[in-house]
NUPA-83883 format. One record per residue (C-alpha): residue in three letters; residue number from 1; z negated, y negated, x negated. Coordinates in nm, 4 decimals. Layout:
// residues N
+------+-----+----------+----------+----------+
| rest |  nr |        w |        v |        u |
+------+-----+----------+----------+----------+
|  ALA | NUM |        Z |        Y |        X |
...
+------+-----+----------+----------+----------+
This chain:
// residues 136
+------+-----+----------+----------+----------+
| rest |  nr |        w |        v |        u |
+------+-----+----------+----------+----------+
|  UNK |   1 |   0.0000 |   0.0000 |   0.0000 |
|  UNK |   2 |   0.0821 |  -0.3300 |  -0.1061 |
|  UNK |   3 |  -0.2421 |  -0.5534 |  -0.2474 |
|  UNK |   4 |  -0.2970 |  -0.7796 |   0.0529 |
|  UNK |   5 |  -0.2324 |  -0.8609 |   0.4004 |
|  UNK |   6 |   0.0384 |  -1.0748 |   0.3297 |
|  UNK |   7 |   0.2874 |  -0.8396 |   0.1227 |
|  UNK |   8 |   0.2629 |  -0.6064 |   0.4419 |
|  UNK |   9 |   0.5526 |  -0.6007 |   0.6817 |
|  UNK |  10 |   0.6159 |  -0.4289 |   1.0477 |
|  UNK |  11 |   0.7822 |  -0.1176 |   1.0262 |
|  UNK |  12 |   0.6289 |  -0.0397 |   0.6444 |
|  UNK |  13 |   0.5531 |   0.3524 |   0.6158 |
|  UNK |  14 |   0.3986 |   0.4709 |   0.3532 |
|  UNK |  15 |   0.1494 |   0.8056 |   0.3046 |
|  UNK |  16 |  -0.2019 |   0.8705 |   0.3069 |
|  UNK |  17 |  -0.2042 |   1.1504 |   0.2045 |
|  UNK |  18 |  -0.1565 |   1.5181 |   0.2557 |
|  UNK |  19 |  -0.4310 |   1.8414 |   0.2755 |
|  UNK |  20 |  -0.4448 |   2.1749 |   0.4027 |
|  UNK |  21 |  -0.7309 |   2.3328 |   0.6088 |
|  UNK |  22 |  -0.7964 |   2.6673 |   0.4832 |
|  UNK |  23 |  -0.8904 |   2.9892 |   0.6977 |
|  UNK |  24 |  -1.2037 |   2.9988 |   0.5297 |
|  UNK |  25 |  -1.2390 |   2.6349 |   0.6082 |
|  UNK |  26 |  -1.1271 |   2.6638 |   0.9765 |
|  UNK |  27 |  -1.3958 |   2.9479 |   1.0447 |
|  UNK |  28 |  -1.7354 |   2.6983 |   0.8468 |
|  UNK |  29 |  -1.6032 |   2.4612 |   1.1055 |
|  UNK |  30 |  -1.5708 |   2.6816 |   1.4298 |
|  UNK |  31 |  -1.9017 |   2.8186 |   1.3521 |
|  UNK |  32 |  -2.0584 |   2.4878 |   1.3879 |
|  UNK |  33 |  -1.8502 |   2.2535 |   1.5780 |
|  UNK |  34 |  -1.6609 |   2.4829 |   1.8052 |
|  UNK |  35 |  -1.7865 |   2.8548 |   1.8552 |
|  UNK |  36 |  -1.6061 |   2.9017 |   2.1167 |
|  UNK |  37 |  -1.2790 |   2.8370 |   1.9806 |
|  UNK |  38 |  -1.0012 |   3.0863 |   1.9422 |
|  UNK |  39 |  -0.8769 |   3.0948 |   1.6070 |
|  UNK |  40 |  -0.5382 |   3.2442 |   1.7086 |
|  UNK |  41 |  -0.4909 |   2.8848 |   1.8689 |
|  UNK |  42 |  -0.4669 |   2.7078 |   1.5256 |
|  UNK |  43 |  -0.6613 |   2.4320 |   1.3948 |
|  UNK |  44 |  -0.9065 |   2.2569 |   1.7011 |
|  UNK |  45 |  -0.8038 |   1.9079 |   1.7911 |
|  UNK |  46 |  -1.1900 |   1.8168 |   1.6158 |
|  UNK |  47 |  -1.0594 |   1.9246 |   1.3168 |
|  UNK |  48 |  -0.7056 |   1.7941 |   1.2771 |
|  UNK |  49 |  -0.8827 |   1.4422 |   1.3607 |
|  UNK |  50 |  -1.1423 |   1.5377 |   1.0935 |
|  UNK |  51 |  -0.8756 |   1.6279 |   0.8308 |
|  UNK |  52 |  -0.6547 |   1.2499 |   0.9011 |
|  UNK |  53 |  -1.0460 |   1.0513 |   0.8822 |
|  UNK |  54 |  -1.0464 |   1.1803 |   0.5625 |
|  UNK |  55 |  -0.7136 |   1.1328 |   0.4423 |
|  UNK |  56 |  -0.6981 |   0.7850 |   0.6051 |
|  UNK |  57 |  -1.0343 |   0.7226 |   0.4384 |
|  UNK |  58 |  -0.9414 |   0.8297 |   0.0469 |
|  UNK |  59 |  -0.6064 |   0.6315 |   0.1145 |
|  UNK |  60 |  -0.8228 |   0.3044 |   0.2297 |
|  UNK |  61 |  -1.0728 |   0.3262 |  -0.0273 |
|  UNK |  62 |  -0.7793 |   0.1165 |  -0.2828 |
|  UNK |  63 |  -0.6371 |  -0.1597 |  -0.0149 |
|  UNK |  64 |  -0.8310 |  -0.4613 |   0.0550 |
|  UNK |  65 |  -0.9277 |  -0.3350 |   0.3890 |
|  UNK |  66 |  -1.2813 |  -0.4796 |   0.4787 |
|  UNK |  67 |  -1.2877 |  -0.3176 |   0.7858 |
|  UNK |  68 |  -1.1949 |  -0.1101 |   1.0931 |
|  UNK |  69 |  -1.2304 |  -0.2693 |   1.4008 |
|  UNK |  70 |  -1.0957 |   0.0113 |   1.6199 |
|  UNK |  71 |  -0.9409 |   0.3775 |   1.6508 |
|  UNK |  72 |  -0.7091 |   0.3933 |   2.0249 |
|  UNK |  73 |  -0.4540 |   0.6028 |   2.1273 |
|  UNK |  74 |  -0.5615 |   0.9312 |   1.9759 |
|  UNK |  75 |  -0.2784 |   1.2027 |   2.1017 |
|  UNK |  76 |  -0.2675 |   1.5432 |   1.9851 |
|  UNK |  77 |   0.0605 |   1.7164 |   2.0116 |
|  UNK |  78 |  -0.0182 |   2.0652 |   1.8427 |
|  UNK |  79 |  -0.2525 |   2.2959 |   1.6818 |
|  UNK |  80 |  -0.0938 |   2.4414 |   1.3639 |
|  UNK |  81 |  -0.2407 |   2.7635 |   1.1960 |
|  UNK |  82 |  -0.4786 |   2.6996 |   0.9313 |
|  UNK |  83 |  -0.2845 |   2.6851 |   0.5577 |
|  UNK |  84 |  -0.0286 |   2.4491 |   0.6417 |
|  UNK |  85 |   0.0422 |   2.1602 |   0.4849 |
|  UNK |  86 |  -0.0295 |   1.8226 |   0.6737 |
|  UNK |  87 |   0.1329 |   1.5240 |   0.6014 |
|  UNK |  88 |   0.0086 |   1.1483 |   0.6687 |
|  UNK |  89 |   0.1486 |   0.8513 |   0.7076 |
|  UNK |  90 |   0.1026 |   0.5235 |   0.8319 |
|  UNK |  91 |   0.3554 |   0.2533 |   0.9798 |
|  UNK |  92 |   0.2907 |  -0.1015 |   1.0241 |
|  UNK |  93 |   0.2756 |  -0.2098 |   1.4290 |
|  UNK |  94 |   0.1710 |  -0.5575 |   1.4029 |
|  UNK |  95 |  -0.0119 |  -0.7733 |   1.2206 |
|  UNK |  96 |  -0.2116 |  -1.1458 |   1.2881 |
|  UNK |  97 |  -0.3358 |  -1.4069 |   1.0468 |
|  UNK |  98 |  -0.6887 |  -1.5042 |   1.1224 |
|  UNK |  99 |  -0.6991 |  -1.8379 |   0.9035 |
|  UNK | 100 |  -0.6841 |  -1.8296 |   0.5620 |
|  UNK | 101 |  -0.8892 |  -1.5240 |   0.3924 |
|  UNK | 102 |  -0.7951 |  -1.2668 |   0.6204 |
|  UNK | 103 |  -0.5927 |  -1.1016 |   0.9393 |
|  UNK | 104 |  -0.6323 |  -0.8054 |   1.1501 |
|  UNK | 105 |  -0.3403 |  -0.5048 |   1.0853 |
|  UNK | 106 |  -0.2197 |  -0.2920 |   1.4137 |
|  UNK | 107 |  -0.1281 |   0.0480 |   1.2300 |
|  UNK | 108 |   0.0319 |   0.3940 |   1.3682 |
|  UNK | 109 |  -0.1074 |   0.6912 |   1.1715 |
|  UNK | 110 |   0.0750 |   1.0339 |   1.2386 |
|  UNK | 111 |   0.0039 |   1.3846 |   1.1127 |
|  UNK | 112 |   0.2952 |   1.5812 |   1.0277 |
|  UNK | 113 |   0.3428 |   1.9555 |   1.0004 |
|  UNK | 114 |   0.5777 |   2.1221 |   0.7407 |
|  UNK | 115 |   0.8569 |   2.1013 |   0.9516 |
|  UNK | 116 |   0.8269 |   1.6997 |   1.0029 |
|  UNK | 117 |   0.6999 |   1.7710 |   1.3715 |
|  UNK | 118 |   0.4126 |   1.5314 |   1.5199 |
|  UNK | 119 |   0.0659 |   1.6949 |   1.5301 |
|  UNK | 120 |  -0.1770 |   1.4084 |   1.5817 |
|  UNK | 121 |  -0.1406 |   1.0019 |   1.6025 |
|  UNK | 122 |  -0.3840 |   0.7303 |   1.6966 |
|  UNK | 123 |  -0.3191 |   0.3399 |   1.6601 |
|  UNK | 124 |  -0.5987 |   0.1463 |   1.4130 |
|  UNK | 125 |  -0.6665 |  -0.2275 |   1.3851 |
|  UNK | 126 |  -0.8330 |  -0.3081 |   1.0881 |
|  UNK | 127 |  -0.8985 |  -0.6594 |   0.9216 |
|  UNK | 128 |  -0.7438 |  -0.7121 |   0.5583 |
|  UNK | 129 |  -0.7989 |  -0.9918 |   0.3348 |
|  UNK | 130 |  -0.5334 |  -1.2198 |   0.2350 |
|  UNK | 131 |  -0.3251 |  -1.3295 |  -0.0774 |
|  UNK | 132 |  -0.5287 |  -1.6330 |  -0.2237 |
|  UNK | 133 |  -0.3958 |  -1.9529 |  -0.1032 |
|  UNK | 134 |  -0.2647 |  -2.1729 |  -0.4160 |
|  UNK | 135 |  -0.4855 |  -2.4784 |  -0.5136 |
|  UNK | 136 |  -0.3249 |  -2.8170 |  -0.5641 |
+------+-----+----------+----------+----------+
């Protein structure tokens, strides 16, 4: 991602990120957060959204994001089998200045399967800070 709100444009993609949820993985998290869970369905919607929080998170933790104002529009559109490789990306919706030192970011964040197909997206607004105006 580019340094500061400013250098971001709408309809910029870039990745956060990719990971894999193992079996092993899968059943620690069944066990706990969703016994009754059939495994044979693929990974629970709890966990997918777990899997892109973290992503999204390790991705964040280098922009000059100060901070998340919401999550909306969470839609799940499969449940792949444990092992495969998720993809994530993020594309720029919108974006607002709020004054000089910073402005609030409308992002799309999709999960994508091997095969490019959609299995989770959600819409974040988060605030960023801005390029430092020039002093005369």
């Amino acid at each position: 991602m580019p340094a500061a709100f400013d250098d971001l444009w709408i309809g910029q993609v870039a990745s956060i990120g990719a990971g894999v949820v193992s079996q092993e993985d899968l059943e620690k998290f069944c066990l706990t957060y969703a016994p009754s869970w059939d495994r044979c369905e693929g990974l629970p919607d709890a966990l997918i959204f777990t899997l892109w929080s973290r992503l999204e998170q390790e991705a964040a933790a280098t922009w000059p994001q100060t901070k998340r104002l919401a999550v909306d529009a969470l839609r799940w559109s499969r449940n792949p089998p444990a092992g495969e490789l998720l993809r994530g990306r993020l594309t720029i919706m919108g974006k607002d200045a709020v004054g000089d030192t910073k402005g609030v970011v409308i992002a799309q964040h999709d999960l994508l399967d091997e095969a490019g197909r959609l299995v989770f997206s959600c819409l974040t607004r988060s605030v960023f800070q801005r390029n430092p105006m020039p002093k005369d």
